[in-house]
N, C-alpha and C positions, 0 to 999 in steps of 0.2 A: 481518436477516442471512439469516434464511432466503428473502426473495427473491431476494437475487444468488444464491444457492447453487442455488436449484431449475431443471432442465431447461428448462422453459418461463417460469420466475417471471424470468429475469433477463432476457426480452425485457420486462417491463414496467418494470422498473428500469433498462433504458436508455431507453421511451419516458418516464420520470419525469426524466431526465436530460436530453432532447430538450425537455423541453416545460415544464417548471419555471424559475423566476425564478434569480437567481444567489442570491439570498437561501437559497432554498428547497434551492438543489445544496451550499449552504455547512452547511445544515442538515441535510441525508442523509446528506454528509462527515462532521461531526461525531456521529452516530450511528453511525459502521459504525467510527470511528476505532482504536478499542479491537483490532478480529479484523480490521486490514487484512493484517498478516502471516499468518492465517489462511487471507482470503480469497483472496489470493494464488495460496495452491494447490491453491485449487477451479478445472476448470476453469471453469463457468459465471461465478463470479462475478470469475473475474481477465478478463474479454471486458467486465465490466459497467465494471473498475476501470481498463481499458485506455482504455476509449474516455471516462473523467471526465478521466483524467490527460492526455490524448493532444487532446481540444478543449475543455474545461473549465474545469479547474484553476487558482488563478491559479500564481505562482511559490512564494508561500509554502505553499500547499497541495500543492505540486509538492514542494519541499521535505521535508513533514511525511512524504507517502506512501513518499518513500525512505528517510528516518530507521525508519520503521517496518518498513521490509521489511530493515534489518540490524540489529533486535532492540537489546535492551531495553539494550547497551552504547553503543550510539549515540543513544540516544531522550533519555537525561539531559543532554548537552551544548546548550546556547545556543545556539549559530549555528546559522543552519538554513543559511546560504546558502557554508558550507563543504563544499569537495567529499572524497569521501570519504580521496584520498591523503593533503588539508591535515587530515584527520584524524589518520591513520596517524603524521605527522609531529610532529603537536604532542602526540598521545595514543598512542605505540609500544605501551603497555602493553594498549591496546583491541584492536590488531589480530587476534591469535590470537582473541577471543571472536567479535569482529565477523564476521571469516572462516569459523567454526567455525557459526554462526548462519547464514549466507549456504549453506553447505553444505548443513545439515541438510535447509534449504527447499528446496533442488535438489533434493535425495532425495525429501522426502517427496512434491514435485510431480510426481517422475514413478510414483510409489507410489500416488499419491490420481487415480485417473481420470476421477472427474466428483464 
């Protein structure tokens, strides 16, 4: 973790991303898995998480990184491949946390400068 997060470490952690087998990206994925909501809003390391999810990623792991980034109300549900409204709809009781979570991250990313 502390590569994406550092000034200069998260240019190595995208050439790890660049140059690595899918095996391997499956395998960094599932190590950083835990602090993606964290890493989020670092800047360094949401540039590292932007450019896995954005050429990467497959859909399932596309999936997982947004369940994660609207916190621990969302992360226990099944479907990954439900979008967040068909959430809202069949799970009304989650919204206020889910939203209340999606909040705090906005804050604290314009709080946490690098």
């Amino acid at each position: 973790m502390a590569l994406f997060t550092s000034k200069y470490g998260h240019f190595v952690a995208l050439k790890l991303l660049k140059y690595t087998s899918v095996d391997q990206k499956t395998l960094l994925l599932a190590n950083v898995k835990p602090q993606i909501a964290h890493l989020v809003k670092n800047r360094y390391s949401a540039i590292v998480l932007n450019e896995f999810y954005l050429h990467y990623a497959t859909a399932e792991e596309k999936a997982m990184v947004i369940k994660q980034c609207y916190g621990p109300s969302l992360q226990t549900l099944s479907d990954a491949s439900e979008t967040l409204s068909e959430v809202f709809e069949k799970h009304p009781e989650k919204k206020p946390h889910i939203l209340k979570y999606v909040s705090e991250m906005t804050w604290a990313r314009k709080l946490d400068p690098g």
